[in-house]
Backbone as a ProteinNet text record, in pm:
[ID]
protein_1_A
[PRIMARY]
XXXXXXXXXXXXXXXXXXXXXXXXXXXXXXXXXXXXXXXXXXXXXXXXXXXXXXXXXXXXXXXXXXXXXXXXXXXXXXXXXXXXXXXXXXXXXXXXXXXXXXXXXXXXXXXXXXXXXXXXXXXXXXXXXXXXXXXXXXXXXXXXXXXXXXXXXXXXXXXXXXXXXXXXXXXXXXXXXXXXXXXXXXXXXXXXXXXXXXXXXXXXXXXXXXXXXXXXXXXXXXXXXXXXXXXXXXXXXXXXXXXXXXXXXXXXXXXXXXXXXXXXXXXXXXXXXXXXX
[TERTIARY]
11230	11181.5	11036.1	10965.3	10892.9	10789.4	10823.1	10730.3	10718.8	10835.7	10783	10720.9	10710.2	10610.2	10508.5	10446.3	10315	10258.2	10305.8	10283.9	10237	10372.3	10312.7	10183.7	10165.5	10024.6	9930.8	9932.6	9800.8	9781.1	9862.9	9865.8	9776.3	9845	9718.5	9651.1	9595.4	9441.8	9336.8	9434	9331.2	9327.3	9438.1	9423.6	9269.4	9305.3	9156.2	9040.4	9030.8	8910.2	8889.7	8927.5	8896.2	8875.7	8953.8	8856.8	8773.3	8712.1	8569.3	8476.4	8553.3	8427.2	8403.2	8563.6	8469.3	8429.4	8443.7	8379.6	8231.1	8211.9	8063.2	7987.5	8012.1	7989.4	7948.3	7838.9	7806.8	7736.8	7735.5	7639.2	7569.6	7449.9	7298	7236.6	7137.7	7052.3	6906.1	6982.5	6814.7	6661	6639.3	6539.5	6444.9	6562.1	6547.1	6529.9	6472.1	6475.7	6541.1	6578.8	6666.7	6556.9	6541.9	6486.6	6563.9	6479	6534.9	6577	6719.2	6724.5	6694.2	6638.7	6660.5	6487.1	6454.6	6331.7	6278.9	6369	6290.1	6208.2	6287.6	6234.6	6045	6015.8	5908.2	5796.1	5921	5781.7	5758.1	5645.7	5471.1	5451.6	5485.9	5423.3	5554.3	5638.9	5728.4	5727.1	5626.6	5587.4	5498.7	5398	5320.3	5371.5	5489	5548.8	5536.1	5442.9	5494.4	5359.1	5343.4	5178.5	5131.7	5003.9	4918.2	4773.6	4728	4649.3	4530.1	4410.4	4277.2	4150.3	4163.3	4079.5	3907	3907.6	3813.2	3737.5	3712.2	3676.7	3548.9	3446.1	3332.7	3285.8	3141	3133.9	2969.7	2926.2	2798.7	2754.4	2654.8	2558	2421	2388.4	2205.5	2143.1	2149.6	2082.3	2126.6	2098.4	2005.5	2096.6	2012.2	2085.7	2158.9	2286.9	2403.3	2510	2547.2	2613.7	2694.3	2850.5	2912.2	3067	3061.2	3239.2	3310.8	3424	3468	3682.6	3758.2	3886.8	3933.2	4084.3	4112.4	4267.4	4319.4	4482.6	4515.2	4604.9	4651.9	4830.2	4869.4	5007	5048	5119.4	5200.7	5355.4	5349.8	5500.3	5564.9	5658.6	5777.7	5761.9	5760.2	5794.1	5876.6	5933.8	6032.7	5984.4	6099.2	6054	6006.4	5868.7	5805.2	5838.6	5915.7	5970.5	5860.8	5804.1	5715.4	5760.4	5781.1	5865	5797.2	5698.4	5603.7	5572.7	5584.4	5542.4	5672	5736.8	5884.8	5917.8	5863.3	5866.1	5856.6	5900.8	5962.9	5833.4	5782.4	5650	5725	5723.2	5741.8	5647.9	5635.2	5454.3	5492	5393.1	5388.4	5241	5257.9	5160	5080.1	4945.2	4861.6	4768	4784.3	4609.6	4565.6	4411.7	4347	4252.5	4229.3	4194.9	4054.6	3945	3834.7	3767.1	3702.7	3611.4	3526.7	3408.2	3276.6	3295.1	3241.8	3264.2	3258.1	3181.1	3202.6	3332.2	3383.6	3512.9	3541.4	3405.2	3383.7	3450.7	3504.2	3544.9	3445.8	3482.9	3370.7	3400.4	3562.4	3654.1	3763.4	3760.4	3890.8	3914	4026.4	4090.2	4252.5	4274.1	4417.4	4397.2	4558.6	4570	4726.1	4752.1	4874.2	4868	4962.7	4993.6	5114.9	5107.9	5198.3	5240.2	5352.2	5420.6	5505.1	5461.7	5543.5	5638.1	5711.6	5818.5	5784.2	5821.7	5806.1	5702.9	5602.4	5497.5	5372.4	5443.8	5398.6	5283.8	5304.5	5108.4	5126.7	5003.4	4971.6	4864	4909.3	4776	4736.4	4626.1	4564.8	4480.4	4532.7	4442.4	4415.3	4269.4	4179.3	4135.8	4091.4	4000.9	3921.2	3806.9	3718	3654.3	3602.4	3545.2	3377.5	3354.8	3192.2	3211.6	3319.7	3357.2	3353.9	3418.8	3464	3630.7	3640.9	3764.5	3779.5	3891	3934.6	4063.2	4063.4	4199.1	4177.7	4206.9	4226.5	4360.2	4357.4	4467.7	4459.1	4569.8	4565.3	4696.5	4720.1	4843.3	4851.1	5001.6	5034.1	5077	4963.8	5005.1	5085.3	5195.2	5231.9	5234.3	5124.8	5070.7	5140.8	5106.9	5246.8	5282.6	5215	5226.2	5320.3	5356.5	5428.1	5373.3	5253.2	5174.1	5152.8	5108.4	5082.1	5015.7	4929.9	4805	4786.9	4733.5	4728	4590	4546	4427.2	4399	4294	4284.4	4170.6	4123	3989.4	3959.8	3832.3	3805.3	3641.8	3641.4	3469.5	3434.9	3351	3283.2	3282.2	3318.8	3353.6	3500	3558.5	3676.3	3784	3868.7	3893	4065.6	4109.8	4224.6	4209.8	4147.4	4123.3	3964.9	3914.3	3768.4	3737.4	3595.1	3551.4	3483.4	3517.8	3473	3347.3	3241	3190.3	3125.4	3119	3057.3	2897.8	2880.6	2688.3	2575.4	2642.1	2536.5	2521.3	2683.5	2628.9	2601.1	2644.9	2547.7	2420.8	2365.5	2197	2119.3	2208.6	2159.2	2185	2327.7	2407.1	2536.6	2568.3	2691.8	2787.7	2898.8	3004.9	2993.3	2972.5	3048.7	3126.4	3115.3	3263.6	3333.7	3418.9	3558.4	3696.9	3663.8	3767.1	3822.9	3958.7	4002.9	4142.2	4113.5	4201	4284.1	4420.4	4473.9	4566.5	4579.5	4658.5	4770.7	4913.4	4965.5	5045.9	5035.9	5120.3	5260.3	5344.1	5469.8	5571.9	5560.4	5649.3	5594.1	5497.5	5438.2	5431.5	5328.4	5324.2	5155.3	5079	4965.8	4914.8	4777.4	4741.8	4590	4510.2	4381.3	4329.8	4219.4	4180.5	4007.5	3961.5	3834.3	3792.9	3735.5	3693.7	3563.5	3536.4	3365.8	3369.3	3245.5	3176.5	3049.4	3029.1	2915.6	2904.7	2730.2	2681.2	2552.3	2456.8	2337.4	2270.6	2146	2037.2	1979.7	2025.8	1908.9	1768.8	1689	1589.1	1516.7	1559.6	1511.9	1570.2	1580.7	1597.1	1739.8	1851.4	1955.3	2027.2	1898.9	1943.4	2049.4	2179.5	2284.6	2289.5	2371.1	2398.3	2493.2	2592.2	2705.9	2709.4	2833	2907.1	3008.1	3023.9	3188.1	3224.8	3381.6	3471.4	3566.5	3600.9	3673.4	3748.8	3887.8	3956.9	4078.2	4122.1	4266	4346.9	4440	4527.4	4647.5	4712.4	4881.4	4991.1	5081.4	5197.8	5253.4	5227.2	5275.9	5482.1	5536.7	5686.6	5718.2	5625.4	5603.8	5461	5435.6	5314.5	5293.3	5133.6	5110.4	5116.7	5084	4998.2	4881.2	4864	4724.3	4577.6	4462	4333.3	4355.6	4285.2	4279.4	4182.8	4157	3967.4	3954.6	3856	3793.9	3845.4	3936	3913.4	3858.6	3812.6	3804.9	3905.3	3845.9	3965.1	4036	4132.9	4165.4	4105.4	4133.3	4141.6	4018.2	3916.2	3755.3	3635.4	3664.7	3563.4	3448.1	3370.9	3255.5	3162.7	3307.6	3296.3	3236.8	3318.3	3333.8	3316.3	3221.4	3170.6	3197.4	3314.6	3370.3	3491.1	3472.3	3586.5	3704.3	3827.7	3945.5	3965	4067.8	4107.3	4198.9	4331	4464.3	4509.1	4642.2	4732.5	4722.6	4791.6	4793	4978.5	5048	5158.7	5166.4	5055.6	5005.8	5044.7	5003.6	4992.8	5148.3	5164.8	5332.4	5268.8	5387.3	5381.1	5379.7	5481.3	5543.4	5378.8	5271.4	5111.6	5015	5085.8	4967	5052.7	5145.2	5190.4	5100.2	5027.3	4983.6	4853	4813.7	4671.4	4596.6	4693.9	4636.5	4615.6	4726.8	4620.6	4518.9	4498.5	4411.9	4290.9	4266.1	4152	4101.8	4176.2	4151.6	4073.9	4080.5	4069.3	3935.1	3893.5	3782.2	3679.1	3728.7	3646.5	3596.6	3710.5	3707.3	3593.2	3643.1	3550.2	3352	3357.9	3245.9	3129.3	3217.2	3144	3065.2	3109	3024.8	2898.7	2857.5	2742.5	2594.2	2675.4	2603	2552.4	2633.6	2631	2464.7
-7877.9	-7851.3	-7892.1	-8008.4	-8036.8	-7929.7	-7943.8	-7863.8	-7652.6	-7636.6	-7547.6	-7554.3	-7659.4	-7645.9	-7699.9	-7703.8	-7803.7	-7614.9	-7563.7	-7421.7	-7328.3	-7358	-7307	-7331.7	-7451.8	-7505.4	-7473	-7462.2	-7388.8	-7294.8	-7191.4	-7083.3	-7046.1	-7125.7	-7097.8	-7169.4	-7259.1	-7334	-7211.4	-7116.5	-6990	-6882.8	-6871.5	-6762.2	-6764	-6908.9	-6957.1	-6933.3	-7035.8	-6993.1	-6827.4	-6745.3	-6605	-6515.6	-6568.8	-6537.3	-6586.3	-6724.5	-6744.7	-6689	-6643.8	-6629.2	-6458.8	-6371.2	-6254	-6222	-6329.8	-6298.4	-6363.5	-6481.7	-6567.4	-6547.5	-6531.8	-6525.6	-6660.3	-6680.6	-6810	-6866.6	-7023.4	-7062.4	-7049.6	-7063	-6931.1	-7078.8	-7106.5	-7205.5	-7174	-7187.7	-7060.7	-7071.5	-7175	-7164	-7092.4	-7040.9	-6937.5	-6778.4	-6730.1	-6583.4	-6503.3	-6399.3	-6290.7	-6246.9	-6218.1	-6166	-5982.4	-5926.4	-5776.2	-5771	-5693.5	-5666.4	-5574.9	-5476.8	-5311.1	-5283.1	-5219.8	-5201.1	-5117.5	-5006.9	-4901.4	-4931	-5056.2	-5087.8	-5169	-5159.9	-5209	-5042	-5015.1	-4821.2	-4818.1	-4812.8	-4732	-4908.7	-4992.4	-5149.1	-5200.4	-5186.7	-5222.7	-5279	-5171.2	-5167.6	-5288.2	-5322.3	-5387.7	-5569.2	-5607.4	-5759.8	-5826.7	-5915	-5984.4	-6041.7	-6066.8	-6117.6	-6046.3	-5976.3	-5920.5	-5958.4	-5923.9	-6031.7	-5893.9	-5911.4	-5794.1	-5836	-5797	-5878.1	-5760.1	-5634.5	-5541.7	-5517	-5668.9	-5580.9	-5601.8	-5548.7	-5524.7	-5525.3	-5573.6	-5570.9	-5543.4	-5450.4	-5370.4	-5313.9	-5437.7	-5439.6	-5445.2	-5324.2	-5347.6	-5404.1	-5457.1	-5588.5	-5722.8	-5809.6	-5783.3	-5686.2	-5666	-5575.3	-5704.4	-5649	-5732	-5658.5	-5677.3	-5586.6	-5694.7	-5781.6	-5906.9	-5823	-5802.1	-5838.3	-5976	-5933	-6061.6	-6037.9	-6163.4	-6134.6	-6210.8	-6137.3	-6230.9	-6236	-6275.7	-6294.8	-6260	-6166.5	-6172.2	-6145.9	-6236.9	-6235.9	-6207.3	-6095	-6042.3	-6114	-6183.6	-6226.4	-6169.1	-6152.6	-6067	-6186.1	-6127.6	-6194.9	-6154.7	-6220.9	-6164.5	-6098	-5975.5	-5884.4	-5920.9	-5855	-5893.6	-5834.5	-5901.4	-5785.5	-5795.4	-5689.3	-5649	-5631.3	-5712.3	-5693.3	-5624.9	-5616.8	-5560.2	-5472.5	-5442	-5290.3	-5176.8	-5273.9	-5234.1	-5201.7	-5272.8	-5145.3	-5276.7	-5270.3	-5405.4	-5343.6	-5451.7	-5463.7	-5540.5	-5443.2	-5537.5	-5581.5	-5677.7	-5725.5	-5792.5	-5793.3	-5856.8	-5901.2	-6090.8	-6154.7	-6173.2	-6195.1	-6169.4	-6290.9	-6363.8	-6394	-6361.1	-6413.9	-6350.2	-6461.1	-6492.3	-6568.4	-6450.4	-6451.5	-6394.2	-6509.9	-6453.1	-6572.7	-6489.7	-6557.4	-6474.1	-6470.1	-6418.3	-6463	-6581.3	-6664.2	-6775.2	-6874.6	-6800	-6901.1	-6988	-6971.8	-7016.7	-6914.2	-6974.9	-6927	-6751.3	-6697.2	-6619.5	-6573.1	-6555.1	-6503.3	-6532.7	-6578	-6594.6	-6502	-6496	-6409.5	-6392.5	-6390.5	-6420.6	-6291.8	-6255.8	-6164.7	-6111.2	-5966.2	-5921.2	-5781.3	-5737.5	-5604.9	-5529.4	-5446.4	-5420.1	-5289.1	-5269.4	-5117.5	-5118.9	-5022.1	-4928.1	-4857.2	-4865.5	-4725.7	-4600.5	-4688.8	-4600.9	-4485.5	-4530.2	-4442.7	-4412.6	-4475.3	-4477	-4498.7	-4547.9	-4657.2	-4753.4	-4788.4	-4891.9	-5001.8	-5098.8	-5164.6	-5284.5	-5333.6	-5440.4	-5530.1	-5614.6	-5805.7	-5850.8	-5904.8	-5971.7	-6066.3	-6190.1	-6294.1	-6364.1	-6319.5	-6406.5	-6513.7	-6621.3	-6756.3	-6684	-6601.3	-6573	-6588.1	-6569.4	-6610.6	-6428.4	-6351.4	-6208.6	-6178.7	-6081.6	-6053.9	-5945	-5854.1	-5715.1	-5700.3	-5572.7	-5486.7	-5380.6	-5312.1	-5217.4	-5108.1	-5028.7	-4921.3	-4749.6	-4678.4	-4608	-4526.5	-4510.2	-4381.5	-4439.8	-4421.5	-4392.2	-4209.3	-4208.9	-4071.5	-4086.8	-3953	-3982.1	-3867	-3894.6	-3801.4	-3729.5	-3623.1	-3528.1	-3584.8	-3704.5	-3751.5	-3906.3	-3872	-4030.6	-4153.9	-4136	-4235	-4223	-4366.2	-4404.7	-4473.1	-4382.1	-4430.8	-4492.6	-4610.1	-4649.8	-4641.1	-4564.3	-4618.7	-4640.3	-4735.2	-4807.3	-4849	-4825.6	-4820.6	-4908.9	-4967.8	-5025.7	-5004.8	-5001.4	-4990.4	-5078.5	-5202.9	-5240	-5150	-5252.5	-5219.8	-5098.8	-5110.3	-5026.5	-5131.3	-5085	-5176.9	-5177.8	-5066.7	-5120	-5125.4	-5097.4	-5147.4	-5153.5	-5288.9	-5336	-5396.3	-5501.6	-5581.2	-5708.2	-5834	-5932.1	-6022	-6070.7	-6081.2	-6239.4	-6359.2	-6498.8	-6464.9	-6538.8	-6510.6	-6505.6	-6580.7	-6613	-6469.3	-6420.8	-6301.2	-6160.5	-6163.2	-6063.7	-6090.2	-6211.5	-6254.6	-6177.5	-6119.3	-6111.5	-5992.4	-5970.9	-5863.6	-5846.5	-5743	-5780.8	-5650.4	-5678.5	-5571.6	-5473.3	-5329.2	-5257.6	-5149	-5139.2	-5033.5	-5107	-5026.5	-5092.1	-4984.4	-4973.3	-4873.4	-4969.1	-4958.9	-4987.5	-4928.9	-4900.7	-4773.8	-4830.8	-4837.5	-4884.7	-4778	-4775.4	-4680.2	-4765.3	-4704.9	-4766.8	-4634.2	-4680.3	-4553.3	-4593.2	-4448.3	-4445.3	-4557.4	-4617.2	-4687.4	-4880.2	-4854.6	-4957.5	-5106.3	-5102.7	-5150.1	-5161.8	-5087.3	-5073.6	-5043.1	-5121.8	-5138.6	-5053.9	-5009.5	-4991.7	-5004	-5060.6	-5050.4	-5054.7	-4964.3	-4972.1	-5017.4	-5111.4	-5175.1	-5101.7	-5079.8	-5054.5	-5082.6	-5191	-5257	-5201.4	-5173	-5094.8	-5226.1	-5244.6	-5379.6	-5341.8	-5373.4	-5359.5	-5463.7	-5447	-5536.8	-5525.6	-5667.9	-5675.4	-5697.2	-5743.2	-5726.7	-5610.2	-5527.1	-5420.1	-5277.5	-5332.7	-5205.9	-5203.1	-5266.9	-5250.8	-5120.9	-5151.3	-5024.3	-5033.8	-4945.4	-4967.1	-5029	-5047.1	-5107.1	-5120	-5075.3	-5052.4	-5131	-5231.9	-5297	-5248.7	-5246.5	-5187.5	-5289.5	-5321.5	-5399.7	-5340.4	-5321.2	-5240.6	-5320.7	-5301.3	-5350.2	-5312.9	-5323.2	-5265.3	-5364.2	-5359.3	-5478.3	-5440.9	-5559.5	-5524.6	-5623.2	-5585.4	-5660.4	-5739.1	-5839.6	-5954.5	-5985.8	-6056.4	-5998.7	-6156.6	-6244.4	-6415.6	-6448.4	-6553.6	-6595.9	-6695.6	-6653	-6705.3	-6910.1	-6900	-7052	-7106.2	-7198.1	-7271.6	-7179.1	-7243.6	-7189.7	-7061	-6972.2	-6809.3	-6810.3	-6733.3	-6715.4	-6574.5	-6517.7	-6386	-6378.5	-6201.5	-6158.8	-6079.6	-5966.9	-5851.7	-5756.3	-5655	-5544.6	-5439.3	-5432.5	-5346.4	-5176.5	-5206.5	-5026.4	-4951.2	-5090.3	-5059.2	-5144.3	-5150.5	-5260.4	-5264.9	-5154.3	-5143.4	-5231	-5266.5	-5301.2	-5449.7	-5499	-5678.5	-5682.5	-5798.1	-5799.3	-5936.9	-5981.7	-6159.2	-6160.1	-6282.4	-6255.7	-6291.6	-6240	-6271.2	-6401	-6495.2	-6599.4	-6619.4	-6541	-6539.2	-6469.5	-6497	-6385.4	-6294.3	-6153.9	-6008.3	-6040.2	-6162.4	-6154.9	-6174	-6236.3	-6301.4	-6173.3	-6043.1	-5943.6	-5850	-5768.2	-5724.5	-5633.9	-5597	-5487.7	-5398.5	-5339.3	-5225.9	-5148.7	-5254.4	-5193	-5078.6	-5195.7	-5099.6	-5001	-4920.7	-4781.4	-4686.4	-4750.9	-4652.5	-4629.1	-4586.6	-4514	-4400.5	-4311.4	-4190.5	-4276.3	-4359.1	-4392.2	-4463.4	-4527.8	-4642.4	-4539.5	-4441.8	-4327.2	-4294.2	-4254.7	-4218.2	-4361.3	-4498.3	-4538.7	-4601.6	-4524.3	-4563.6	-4461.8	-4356.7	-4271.8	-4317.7	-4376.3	-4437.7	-4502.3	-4619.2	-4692.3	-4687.3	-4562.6	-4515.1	-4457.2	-4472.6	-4368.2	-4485.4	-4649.9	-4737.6	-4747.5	-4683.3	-4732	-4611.6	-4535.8	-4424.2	-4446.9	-4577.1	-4652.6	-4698.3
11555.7	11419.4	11404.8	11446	11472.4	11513.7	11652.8	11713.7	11631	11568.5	11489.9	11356	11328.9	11182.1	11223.4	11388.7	11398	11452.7	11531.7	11527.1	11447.8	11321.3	11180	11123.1	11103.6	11077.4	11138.3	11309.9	11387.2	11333.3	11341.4	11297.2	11167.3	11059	10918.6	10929.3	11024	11023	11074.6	11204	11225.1	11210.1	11094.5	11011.6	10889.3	10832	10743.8	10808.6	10934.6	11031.1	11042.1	11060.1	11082	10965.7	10848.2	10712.4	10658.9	10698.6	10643.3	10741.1	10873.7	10991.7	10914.3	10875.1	10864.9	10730.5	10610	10486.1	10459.4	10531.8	10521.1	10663.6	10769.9	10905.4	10942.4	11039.6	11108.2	11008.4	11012.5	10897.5	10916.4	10782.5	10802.2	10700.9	10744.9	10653.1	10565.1	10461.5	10359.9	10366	10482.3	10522.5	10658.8	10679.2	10813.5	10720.8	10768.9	10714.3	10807.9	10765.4	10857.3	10923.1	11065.5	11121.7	11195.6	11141.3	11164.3	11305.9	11353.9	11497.3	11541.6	11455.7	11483.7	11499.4	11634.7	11660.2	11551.6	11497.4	11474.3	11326.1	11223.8	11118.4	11158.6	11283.9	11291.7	11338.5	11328.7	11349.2	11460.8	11474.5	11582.4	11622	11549.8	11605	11697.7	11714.6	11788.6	11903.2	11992.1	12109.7	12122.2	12024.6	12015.2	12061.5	12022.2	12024.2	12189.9	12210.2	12313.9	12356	12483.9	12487.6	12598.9	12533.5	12638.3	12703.3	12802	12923.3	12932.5	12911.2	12954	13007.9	13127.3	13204.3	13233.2	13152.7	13136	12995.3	12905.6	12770.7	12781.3	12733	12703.1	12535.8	12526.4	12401.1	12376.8	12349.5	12319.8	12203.6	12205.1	12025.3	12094.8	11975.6	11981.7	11937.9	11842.5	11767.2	11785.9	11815.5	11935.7	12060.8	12171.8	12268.5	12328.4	12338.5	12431	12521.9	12595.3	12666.3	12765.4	12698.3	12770.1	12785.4	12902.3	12941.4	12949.5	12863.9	12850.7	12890.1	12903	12939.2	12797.1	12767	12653	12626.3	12536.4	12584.7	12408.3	12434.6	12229.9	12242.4	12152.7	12188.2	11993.3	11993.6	11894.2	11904.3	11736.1	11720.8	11587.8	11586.9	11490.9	11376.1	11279	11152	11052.9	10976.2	10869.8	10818.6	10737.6	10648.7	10542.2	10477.4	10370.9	10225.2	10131.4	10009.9	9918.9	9879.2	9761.6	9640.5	9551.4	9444.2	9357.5	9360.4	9284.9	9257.4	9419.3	9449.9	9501	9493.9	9569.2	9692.4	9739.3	9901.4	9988.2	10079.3	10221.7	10323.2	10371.2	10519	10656	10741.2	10852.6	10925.4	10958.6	11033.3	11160.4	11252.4	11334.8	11322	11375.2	11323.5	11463.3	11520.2	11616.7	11615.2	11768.4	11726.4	11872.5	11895	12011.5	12007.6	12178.5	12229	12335.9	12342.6	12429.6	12477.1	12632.5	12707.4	12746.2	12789.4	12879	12988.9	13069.8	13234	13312.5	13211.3	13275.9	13215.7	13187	13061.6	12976.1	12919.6	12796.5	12661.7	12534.7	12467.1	12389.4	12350.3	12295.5	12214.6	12124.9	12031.7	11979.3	11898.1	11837.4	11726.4	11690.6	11601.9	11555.4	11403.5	11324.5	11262	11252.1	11144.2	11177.6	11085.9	11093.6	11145.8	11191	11164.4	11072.8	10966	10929.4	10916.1	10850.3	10830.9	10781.1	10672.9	10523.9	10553	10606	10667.4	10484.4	10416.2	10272.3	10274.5	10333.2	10310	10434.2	10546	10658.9	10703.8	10640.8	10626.6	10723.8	10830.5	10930.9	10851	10847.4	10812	10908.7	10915.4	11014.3	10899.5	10904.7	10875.2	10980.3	10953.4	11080.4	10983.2	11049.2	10995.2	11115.6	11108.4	11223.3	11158.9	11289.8	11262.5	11210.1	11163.1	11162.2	11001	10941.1	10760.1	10786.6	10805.2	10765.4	10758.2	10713.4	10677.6	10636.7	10712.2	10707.9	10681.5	10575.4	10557.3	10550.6	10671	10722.3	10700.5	10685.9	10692.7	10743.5	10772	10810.9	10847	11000.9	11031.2	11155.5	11212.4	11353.2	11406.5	11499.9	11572.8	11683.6	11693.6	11863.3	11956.9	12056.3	12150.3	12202.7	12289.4	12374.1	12515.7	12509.8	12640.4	12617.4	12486.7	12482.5	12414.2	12435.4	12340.1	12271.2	12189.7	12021.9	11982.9	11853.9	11889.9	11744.2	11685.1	11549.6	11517.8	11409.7	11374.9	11207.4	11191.5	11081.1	11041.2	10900.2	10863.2	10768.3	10716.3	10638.6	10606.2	10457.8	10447.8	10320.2	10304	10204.8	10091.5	9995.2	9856.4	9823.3	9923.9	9917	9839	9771.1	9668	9718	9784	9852.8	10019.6	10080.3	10243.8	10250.1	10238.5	10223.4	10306.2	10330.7	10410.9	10304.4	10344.5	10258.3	10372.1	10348.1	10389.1	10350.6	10408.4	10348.2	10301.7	10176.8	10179.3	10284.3	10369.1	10486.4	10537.3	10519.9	10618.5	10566.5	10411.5	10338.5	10359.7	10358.2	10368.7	10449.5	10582.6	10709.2	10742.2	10787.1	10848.9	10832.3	10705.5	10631.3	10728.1	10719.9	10787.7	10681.4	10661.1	10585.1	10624.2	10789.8	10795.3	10896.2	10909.5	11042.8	11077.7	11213.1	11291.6	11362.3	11385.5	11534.6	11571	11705	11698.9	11861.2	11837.1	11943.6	12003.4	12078.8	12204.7	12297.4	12255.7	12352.8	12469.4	12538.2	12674.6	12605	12651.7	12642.9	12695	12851	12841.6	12804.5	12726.4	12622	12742.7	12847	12914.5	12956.9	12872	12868.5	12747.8	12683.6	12545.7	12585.4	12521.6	12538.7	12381	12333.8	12218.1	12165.2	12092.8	12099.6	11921.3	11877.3	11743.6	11735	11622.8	11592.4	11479.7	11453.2	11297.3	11326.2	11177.9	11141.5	11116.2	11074	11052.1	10963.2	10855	10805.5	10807.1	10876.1	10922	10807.7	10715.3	10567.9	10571	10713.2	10694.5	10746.9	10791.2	10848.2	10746.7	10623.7	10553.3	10499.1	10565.6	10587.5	10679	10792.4	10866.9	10957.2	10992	11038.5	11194.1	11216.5	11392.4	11427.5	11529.9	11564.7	11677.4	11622.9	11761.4	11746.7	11915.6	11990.4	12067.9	12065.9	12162.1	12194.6	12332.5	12360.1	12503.1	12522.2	12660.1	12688.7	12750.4	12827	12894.8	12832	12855.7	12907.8	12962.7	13056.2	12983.3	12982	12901	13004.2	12956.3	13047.4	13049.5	13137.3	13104.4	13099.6	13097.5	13076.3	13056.2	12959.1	12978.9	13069.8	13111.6	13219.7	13244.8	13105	13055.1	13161.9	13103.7	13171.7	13054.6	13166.9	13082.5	13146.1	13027.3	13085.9	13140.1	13213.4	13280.9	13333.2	13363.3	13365.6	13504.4	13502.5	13658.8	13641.9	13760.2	13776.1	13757.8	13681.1	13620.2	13742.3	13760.6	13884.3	13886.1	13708.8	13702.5	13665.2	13583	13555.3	13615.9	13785.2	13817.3	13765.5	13704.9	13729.1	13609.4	13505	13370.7	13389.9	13466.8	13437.5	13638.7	13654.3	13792.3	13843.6	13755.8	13768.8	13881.5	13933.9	14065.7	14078.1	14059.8	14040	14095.3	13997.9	14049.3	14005.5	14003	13967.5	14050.5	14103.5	14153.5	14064.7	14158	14118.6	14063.1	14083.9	14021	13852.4	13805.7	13686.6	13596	13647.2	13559.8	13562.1	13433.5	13479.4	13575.5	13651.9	13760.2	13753.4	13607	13523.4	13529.3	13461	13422.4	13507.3	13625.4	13746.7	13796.5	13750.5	13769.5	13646.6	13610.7	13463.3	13534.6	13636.2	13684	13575.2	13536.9	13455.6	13306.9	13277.4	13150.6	13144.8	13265.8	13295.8	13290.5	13385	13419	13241.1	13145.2	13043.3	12958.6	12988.4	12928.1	12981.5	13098.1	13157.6	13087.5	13062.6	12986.9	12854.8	12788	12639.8	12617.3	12730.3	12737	12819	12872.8	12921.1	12807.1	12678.6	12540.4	12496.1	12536.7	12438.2	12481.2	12616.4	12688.8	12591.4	12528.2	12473.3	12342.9	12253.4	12175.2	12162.1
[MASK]
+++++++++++++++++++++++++++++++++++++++++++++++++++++++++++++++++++++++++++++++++++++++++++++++++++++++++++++++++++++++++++++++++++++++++++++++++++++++++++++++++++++++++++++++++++++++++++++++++++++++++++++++++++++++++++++++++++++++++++++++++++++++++++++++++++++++++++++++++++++

């Protein structure tokens, strides 16, 4: 008798257990946010999540004339969905920062911001904040090529009152930002990034006559980060860019990358347009 009412009792202890498991699920603590599982609520940026390694960027301004290849590391992380109550409409973002060095490996860039996307209305947008006191909101579209790729691009121009450029006094004084492209490319099996930035700039003492810097590099999706200090190699796929001498294994980089020759070739072209700059 015993032993059947101690049975009985198991029994509705996991009958209870299996209705709070399938009416409340696992405990969830309200300071965690749901993090989405489903790629596709992140769009055209999807591809974008993880950390990528570019050991070919270049950066060419005429005022003064400069012309520095530099390597840099930017690692994209998933963030909770953003609800707009306001506006009504949910953002999924992935949040970014970026780390650049010179050839000799010294720092030369930093950079915070987001990426987001409207599924509602299919809007891309990009937040940047650099250490120079500037700040961009950018927006725009994702295209997708016949070759598989996807390409985001996103604009911003001074005094635009919904995607603008804010600028500290110092650097209205001087050389204020008033436009901004940047247009990123990823290959189909999203294992290769290429991206080219251009700020318009006005030289206040020279009239406010315009001047265009370009940054541009090509990066490989790393499938671990490497850690340690980053430092400049030579680019496999654009030697001609960056003339610094590898000092990392060729394991450092994913492997998946260096099957992408044809997009790599295209992005040598891309990048062959800034010299015309």
């Amino acid at each position: 008798m015993r032993a059947l009412l101690s049975l009985v009792l198991v029994c509705c202890c996991c009958a209870v257990l299996a209705h709070e498991h399938e009416h409340h699920g696992p405990p969830h603590h309200d300071d965690e946010p749901d993090m989405p599982a489903e790629e596709n609520v992140f769009g055209p940026l999807a591809k974008l999540e993880g950390t990528w390694y570019g050991d070919s960027g270049r950066s060419v301004s005429p005022a003064p004339p400069t012309d520095t290849c530099f390597s840099e590391m930017i690692t994209f992380s998933r963030m909770f969905p953003v609800d707009n109550d306001i506006a009504g409409n949910t953002l999924y973002a992935l949040h970014y920062e970026q780390y650049a060095y010179d050839p000799t490996g010294n720092p030369l860039h930093h950079e915070v911001g987001e990426w987001l996307w409207d599924p509602a209305t299919k809007t891309v947008v990009r937040i940047a904040a650099v250490p120079r006191g500037q700040a961009v909101l950018a927006g725009g579209v994702a295209t997708l090529n016949g070759d598989g790729s996807t390409v985001l691009t996103v604009e911003a121009q001074r005094g635009n009152d919904s995607f603008g450029i804010l600028n500290t006094p110092a650097a209205l004084a001087a050389a204020p930002a008033v436009r901004y492209q940047s247009v990123f490319t990823l290959d189909k099996s999203g294992a290769l990034l290429t991206y080219v930035d251009t700020t318009t700039l006005a030289l206040v003492q020279q009239g406010n006559a315009p001047f265009t810097h370009v940054n541009a590099d090509c990066l490989h999706k790393q499938t671990q980060p490497t850690g340690g200090t980053l430092v400049p190699l030579k680019c496999p796929y654009l030697p001609t860019l960056c003339t610094t001498t590898a000092t990392r294994d060729d394991d450092d980089v994913d492997d998946a990358a260096g099957t992408q020759v044809r997009d790599a070739r295209a992005a040598r072209g891309l990048l062959a347009l800034m010299v015309l700059l």
